[in-house]
KENUVO-103733 format. One record per residue: residue number from 0; residue in three letters; x, y, z of N, C-alpha, C in turn. Coordinates in steps of 0.1 Angstrom, whole numbers, m for minus. Example, Ala and Ser with C-alpha at 12.3 -4.5 7.8 and 13.67 -1.06 7.14 Angstrom:
DOBA  palo  fikol    n.x    n.y    n.z   ca.x   ca.y   ca.z    c.x    c.y    c.z
DOBA     0    Ala    132    m57     78    123    m45     78    132    m33     78
DOBA     1    Ser    128    m22     71    137    m11     71    129      0     79
REM end
This chain:
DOBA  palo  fikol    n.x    n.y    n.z   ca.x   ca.y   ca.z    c.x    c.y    c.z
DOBA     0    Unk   m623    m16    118   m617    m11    106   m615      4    107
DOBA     1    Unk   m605      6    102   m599     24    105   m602     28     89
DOBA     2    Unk   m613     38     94   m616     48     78   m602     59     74
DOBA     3    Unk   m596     56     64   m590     66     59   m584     63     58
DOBA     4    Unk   m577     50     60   m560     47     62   m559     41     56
DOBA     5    Unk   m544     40     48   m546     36     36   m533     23     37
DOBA     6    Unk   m531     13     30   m520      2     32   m506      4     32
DOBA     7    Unk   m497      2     39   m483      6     40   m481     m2     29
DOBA     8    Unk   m474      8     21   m460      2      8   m452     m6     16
DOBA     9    Unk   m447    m13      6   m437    m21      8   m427    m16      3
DOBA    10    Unk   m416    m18     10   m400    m10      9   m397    m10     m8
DOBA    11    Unk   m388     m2    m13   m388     m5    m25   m379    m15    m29
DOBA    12    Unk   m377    m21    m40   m374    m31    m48   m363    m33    m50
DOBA    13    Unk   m361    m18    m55   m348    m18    m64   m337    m11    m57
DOBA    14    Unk   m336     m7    m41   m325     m2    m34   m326    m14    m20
DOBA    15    Unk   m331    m28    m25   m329    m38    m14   m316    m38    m10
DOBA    16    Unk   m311    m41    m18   m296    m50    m15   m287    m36    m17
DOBA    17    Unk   m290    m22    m13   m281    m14     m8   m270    m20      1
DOBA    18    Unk   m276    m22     13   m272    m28     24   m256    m38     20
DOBA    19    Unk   m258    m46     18   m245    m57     13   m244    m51     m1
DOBA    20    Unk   m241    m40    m10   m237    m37    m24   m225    m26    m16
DOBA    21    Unk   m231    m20     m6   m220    m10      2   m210    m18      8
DOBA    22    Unk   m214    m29     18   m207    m36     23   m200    m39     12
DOBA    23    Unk   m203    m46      4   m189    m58     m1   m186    m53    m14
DOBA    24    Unk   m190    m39    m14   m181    m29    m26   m172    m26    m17
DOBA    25    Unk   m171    m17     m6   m162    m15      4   m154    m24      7
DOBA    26    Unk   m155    m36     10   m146    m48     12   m138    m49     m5
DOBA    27    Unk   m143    m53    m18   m138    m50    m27   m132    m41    m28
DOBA    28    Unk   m132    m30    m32   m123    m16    m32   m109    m17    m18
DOBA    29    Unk   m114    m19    m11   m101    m20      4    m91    m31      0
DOBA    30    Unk    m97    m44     m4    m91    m55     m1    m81    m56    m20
DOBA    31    Unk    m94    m46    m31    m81    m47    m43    m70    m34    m47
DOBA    32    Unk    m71    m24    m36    m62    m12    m38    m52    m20    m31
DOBA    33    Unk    m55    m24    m20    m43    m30    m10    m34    m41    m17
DOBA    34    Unk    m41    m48    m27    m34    m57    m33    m24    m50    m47
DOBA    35    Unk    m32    m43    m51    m27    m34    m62    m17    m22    m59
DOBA    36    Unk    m17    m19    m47     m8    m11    m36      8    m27    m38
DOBA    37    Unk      3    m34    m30     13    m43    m23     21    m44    m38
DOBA    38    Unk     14    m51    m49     22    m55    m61     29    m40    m68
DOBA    39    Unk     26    m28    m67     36    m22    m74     44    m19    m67
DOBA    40    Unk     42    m19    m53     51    m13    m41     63    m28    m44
DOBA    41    Unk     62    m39    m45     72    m51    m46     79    m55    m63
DOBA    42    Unk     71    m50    m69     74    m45    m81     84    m35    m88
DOBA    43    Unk     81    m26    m77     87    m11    m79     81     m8    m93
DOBA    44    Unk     67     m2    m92     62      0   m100     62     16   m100
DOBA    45    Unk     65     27   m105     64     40   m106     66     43    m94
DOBA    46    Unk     61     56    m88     69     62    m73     55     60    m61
DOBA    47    Unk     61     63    m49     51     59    m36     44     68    m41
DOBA    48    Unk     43     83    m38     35     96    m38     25     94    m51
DOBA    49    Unk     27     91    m61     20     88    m73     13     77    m73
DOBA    50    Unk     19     65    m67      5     57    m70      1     56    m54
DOBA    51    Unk      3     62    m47     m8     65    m35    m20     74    m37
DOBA    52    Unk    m17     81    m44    m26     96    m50    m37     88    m62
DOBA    53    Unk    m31     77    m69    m40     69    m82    m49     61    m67
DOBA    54    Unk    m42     52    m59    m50     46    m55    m59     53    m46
DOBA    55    Unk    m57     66    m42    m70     70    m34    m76     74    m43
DOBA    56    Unk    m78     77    m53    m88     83    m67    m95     71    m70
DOBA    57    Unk    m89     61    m69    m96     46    m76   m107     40    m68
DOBA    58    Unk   m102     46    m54   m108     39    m41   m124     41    m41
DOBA    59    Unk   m131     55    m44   m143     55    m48   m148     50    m58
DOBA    60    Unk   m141     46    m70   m146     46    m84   m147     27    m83
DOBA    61    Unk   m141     21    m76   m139      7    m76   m152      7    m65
DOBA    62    Unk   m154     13    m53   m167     12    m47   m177      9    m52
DOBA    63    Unk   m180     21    m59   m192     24    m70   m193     15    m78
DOBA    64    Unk   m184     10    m84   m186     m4    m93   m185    m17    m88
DOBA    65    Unk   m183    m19    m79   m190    m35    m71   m200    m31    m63
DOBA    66    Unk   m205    m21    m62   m217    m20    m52   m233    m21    m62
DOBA    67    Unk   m231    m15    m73   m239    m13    m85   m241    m27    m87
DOBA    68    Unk   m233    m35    m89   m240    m50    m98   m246    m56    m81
DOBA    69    Unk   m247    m55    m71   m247    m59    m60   m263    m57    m56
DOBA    70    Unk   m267    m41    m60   m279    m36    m60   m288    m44    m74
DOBA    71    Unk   m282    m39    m83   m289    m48    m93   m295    m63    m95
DOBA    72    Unk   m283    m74    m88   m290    m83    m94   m294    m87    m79
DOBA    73    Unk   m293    m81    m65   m304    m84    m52   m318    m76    m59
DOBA    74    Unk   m321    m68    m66   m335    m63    m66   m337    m71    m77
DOBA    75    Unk   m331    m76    m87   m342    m86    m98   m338    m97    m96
DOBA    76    Unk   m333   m105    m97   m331   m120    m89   m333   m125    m77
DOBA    77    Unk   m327   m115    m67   m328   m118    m58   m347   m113    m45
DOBA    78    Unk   m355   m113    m59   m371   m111    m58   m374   m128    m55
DOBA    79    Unk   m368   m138    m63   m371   m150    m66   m366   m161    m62
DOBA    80    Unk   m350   m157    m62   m341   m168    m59   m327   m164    m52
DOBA    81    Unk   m330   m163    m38   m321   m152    m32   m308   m164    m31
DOBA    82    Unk   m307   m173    m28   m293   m183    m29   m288   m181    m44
DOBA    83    Unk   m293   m177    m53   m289   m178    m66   m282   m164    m69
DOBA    84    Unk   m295   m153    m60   m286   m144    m66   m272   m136    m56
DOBA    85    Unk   m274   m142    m42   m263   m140    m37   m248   m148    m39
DOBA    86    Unk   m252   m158    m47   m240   m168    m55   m234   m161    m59
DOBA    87    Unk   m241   m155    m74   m239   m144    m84   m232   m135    m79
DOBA    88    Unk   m234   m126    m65   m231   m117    m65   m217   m121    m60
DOBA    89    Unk   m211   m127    m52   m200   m132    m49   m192   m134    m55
DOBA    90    Unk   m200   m148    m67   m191   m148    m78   m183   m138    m85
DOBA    91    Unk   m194   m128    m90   m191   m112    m97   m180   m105    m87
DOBA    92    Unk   m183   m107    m73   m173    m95    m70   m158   m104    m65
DOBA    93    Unk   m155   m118    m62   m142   m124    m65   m134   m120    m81
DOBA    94    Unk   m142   m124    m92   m141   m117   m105   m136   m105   m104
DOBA    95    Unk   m140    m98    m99   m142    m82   m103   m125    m80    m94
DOBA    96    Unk   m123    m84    m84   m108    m81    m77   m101    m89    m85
DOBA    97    Unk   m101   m101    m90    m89   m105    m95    m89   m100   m106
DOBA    98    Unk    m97    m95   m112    m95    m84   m128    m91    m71   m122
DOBA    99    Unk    m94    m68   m113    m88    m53   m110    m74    m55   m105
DOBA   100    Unk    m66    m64    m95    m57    m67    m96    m48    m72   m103
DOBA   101    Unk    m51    m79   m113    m41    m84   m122    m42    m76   m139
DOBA   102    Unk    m54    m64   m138    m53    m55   m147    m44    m46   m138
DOBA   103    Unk    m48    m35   m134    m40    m24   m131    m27    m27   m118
DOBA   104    Unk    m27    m39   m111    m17    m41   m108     m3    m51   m112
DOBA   105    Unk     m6    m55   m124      2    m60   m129      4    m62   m146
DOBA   106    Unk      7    m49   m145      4    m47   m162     19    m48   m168
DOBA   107    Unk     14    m56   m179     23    m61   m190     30    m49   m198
DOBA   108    Unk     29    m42   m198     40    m30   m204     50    m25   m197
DOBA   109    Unk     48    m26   m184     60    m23   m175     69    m32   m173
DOBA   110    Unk     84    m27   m174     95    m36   m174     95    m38   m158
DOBA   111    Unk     93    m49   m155     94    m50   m138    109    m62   m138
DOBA   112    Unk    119    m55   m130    131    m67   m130    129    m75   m118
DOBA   113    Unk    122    m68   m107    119    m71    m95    111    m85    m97
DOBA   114    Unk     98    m85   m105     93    m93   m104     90   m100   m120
DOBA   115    Unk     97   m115   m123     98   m119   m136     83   m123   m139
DOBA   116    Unk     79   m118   m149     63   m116   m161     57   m108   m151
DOBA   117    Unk     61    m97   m144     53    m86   m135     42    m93   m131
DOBA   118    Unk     48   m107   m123     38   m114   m115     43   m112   m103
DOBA   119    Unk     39   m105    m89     46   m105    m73     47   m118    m72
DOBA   120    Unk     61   m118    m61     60   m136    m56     56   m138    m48
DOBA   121    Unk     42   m128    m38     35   m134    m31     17   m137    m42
DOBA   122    Unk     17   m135    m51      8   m141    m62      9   m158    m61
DOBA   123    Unk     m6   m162    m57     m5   m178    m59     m2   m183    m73
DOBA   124    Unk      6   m195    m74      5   m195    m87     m9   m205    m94
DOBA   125    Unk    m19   m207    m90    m27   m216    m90    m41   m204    m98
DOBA   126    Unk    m38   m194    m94    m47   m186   m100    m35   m177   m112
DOBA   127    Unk    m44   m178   m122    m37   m170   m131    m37   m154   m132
DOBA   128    Unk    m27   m149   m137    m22   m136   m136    m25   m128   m149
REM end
């Protein structure tokens, strides 16, 4: 027995799921600017230089917000029921792209003639818009 030493902590709790919250914020953020890029670019939605400049602004801020619920519910759910809360998290961030895409890339106040109900016609039609 070693006098004085005292028990290693265990890692903390609540920055487990850093790890995959970066990853598949990053994948989120890349994979819904690109889509939100593709639809005003086919749209003709406002000008290239302007919404290239919106979409690199967004690019952090869409990170930050899929990576956050990613940390959250791996350090409390996924304490107990890690298939359940990696469901969750998946679930949430499919969600989170098709609302960031079919919010800010295809918004209903813009007259788009290019594309009729400012739906792209590479948009499946099986998911709604």
């Amino acid at each position: 027995m070693i006098v004085g030493a005292a028990p290693s902590s265990p890692p903390s709790r609540w920055f487990r799921g850093t790890g995959f919250g970066v990853l598949f914020g990053g994948l989120t953020a890349v994979v819904s600017t690109a889509a939100i890029g593709n639809a005003w670019a086919i749209c003709d939605i406002g000008n290239g230089v302007t919404n290239g400049m919106a979409l690199l602004f967004l690019v952090p801020l869409i990170w930050i917000a899929a990576a956050v619920p990613w940390v959250i519910l791996h350090s409390t759910l996924g304490r107990r029921h890690r298939r359940t809360a990696l469901t969750a998290e998946l679930i949430f961030t499919l969600w989170f792209t098709w609302f960031l895409v079919t919010w800010l890339g295809m918004p209903d106040s813009y007259p788009a003639p290019l594309c009729p109900g400012n739906v792209p016609p590479w948009w499946p039609s099986f998911i709604p818009a």
